[in-house]
C-alpha positions in Angstrom: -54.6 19.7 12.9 -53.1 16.4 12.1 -50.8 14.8 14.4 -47.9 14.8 11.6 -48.0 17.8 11.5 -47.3 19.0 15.2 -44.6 15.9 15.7 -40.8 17.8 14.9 -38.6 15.4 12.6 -36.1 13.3 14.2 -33.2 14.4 14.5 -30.2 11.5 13.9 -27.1 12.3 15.6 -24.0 10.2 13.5 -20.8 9.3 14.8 -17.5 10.4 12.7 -16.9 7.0 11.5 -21.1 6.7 10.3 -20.0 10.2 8.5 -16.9 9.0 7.1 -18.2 5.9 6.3 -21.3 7.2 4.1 -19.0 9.7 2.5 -16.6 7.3 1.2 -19.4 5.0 -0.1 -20.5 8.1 -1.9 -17.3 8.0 -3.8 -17.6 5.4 -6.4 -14.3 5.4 -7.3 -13.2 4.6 -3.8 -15.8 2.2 -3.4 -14.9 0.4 -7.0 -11.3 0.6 -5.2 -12.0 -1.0 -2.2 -14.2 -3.5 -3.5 -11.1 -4.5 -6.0 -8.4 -5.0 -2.8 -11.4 -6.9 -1.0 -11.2 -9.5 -4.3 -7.4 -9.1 -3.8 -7.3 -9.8 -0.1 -10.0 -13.0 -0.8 -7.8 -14.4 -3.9 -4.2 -14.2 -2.2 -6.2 -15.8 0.7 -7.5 -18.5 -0.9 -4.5 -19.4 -2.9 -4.3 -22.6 -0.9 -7.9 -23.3 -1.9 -6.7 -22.1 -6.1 -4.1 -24.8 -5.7 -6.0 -28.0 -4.7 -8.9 -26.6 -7.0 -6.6 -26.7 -10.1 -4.2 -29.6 -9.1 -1.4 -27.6 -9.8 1.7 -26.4 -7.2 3.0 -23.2 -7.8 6.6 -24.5 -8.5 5.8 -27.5 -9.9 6.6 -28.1 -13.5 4.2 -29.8 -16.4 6.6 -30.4 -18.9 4.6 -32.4 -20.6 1.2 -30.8 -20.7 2.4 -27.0 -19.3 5.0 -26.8 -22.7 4.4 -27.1 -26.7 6.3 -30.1 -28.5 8.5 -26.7 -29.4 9.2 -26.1 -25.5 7.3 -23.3 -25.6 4.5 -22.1 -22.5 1.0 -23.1 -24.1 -1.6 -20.5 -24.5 -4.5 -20.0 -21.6 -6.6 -23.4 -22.1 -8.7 -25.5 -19.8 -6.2 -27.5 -18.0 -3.8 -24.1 -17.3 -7.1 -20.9 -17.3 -4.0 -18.3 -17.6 -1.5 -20.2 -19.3 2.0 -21.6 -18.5 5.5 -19.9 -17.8 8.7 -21.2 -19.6 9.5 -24.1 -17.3 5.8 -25.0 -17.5 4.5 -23.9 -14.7 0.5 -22.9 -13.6 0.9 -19.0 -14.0 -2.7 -18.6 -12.6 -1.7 -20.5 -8.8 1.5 -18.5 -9.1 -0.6 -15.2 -9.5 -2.4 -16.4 -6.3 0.4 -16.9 -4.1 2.8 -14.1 -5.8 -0.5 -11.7 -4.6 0.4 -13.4 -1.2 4.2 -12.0 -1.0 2.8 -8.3 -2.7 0.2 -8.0 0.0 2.3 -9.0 3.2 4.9 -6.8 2.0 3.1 -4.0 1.0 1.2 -4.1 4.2 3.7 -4.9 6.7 6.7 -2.2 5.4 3.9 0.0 5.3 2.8 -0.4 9.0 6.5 -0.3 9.9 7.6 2.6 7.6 4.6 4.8 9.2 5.6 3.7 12.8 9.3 4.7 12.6 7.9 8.1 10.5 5.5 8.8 12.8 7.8 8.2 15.7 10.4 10.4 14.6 8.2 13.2 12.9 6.9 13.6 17.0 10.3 13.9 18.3 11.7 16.2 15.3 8.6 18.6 15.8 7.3 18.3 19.2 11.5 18.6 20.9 12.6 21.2 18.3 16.4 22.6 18.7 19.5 20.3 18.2 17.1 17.0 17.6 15.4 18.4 15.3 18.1 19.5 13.5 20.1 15.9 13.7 16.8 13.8 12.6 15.8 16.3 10.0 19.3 16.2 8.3 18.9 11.9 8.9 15.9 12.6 6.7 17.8 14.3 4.0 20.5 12.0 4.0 18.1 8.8 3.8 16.5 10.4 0.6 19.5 10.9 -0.7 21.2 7.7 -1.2 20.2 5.9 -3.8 17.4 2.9 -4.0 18.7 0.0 -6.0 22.3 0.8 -5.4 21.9 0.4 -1.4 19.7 -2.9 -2.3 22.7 -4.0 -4.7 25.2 -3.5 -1.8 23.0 -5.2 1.0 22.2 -8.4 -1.5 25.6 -8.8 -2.3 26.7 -9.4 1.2 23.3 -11.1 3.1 21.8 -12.5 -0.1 18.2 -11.8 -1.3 15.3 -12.2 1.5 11.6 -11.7 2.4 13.0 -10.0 5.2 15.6 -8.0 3.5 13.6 -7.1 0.8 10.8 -5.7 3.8 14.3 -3.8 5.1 15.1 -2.1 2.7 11.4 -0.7 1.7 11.2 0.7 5.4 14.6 2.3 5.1 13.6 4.3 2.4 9.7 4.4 3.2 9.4 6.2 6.8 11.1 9.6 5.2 7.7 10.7 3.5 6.1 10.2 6.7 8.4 11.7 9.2 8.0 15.3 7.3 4.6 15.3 7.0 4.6 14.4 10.9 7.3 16.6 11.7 5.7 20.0 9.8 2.0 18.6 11.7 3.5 18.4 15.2 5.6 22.2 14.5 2.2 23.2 14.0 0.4 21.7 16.6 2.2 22.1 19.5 1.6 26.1 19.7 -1.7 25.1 19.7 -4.5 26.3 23.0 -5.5 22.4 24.0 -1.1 22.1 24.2 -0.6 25.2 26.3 -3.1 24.3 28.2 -1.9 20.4 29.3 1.6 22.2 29.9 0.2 25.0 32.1 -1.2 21.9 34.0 2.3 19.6 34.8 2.3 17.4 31.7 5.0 15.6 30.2 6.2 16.1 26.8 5.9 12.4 26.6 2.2 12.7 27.5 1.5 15.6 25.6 2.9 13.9 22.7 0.6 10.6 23.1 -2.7 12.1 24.7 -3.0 15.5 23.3 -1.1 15.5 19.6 -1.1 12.3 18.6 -5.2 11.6 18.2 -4.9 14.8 16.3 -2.4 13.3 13.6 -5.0 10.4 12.8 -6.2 11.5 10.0 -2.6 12.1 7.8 -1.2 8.5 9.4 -4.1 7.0 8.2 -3.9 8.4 4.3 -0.5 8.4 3.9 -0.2 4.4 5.4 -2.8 3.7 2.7 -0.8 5.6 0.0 2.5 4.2 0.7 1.4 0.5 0.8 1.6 0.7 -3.3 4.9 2.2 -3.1 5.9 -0.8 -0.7 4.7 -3.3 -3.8 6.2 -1.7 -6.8 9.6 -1.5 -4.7 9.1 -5.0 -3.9 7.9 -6.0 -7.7 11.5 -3.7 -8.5 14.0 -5.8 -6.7 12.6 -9.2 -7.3 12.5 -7.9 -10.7 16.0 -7.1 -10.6 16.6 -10.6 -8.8 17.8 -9.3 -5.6 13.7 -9.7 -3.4 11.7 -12.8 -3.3 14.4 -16.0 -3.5 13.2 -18.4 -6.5 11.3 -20.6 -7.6 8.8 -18.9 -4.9 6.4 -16.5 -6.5 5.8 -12.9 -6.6 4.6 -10.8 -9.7 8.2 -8.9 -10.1 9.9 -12.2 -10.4 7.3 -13.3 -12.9 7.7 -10.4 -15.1 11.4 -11.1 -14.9 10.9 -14.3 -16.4 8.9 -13.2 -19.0 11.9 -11.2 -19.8 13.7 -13.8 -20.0 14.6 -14.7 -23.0 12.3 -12.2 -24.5 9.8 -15.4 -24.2 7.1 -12.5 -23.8 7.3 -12.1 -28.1 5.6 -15.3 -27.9 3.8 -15.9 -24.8 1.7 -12.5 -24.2 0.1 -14.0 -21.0 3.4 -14.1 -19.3 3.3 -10.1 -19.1 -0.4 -9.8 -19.1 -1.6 -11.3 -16.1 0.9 -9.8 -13.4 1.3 -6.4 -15.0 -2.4 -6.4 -15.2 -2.3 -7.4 -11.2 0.2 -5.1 -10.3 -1.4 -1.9 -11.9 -4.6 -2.2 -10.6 -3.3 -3.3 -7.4 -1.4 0.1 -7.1 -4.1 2.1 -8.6 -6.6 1.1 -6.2 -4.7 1.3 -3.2 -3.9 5.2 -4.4 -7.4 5.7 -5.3 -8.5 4.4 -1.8 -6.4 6.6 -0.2 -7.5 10.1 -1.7 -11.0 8.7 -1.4 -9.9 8.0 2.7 -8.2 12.1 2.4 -11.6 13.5 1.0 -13.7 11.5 3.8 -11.9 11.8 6.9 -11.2 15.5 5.9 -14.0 17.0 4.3 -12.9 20.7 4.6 -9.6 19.8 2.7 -11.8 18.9 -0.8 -12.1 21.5 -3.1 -15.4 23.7 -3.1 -17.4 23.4 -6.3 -19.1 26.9 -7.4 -21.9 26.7 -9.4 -22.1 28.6 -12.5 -23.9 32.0 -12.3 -27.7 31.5 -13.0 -27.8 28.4 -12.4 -30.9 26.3 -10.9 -30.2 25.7 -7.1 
């Protein structure tokens, strides 16, 4: 008998993360998705580098090469790879440092956003009674006021801001996550492991941290992911709308505004192109990513696929 043959097979024991990690490489949307914000991260990055590679600030103005004898933004050419806006400027470095203001704002609303949600979601679910009642109706009442007309009123007095604009995203951002918290925590805290750390003299404060929050992991992590593209198109919205990113600094929404100028878009295609290009598959890969990081960090929660009867096995 050979030796093969008597040997048992290894048996591999994989962490979650190895698990979750193979079964989002498995997903090749979410992969393609990743890979895309990975390019994103490098090029808003690197925007520096895009600048002294080309020559070319992002508000400086080539009036002489960067406009048509018409005063017109010439086409994508060798001098200017994505063209030039109406003042004449490099709509390529602008690109790289408008990905720059998307990014940080996207990602750090997002991270705040999901902090105050998850913060109040515990104390709403977890406490129960008269504070949940008081932070549940906050909730109602922050979703109810509108978007752009709170922005309109805060501009008008404090003036348009980075840090403004990041404001007002978080103020209507943490609402999404402080219900799905809240209905988590109702549901968890009648759970065995949370009887049981009561029955033994802990704290609601330490039940709260230790016991329920490790458990909530998995919907802070998806929903973080899925609101940072929210946090960008709101972002894109109000510099759109003249009231985010203060010009002539950057950021796709403002340069879609310009090409709205005017309707300088009839004639200049590039102008509404390249950042509405940028801004959709930004978005779409960040939502992609995060059903992809749903599906892999909860495989129970994907939907079971029954073969056909008669089928081959």
């Amino acid at each position: 008998m050979s030796t093969s043959a008597t040997t048992p097979p290894t048996v591999v024991q994989r962490s979650s993360l190895d698990l979750t990690l193979r079964r989002l490489i498995r997903d090749r949307a979410s992969l393609v998705a990743f890979i895309f914000i990975v390019l994103l991260v490098a090029f808003a990055a690197a925007a520096p580098l895009v600048e002294a590679w080309i020559g070319h600030s992002p508000i400086e103005q080539f009036r002489q090469t960067g406009l048509s004898p018409t005063g017109l933004p010439v086409a994508p050419n060798a001098e200017f790879r994505l063209g030039t806006d109406q003042l004449g400027r490099d709509v390529l470095v602008r690109l790289a440092y408008g990905a720059r203001v998307s990014l940080l704002v996207g990602v750090v609303a997002s991270l705040l956003a999901a902090f105050i949600g998850v913060t109040v979601g515990l104390l709403a679910g977890f406490l129960g009674g008269w504070v949940d009642t008081v932070l549940s109706r906050a909730m109602d009442l922050i979703m109810s006021v509108p978007f752009l007309l709170c922005a309109l009123a805060l501009v008008s007095v404090f003036g348009p801001s980075l840090s403004l604009s990041i404001g007002v995203i978080v103020f209507f951002s943490w609402t999404t996550m402080g219900r799905v918290i809240r209905g988590q925590v109702k549901s968890l805290r009648e759970r065995e492991f949370v009887q049981a750390s009561r029955s033994l003299g802990a704290g609601s404060l330490s039940i709260m941290v230790v016991d329920i929050l490790p458990n909530l992991s998995v919907p802070i992590i998806v929903y973080t992911t899925m609101m940072i593209p929210g946090s960008i198109v709101f972002e894109a919205t109000l510099s759109f709308l003249g009231l985010g990113i203060v010009p002539p600094a950057p950021s796709w929404g403002g340069m879609l505004a310009d090409a709205g100028a005017n309707s300088i878009y009839l004639v200049a295609w590039w102008l509404v192109l390249f950042p509405g290009l940028a801004l959709l598959f930004t978005t779409l890969s960040f939502n992609i990513l995060g059903d992809g990081l749903r599906d892999a960090l909860d495989p129970k929660a994907r939907p079971i696929r029954v073969k056909p009867t008669g089928a081959k096995p």
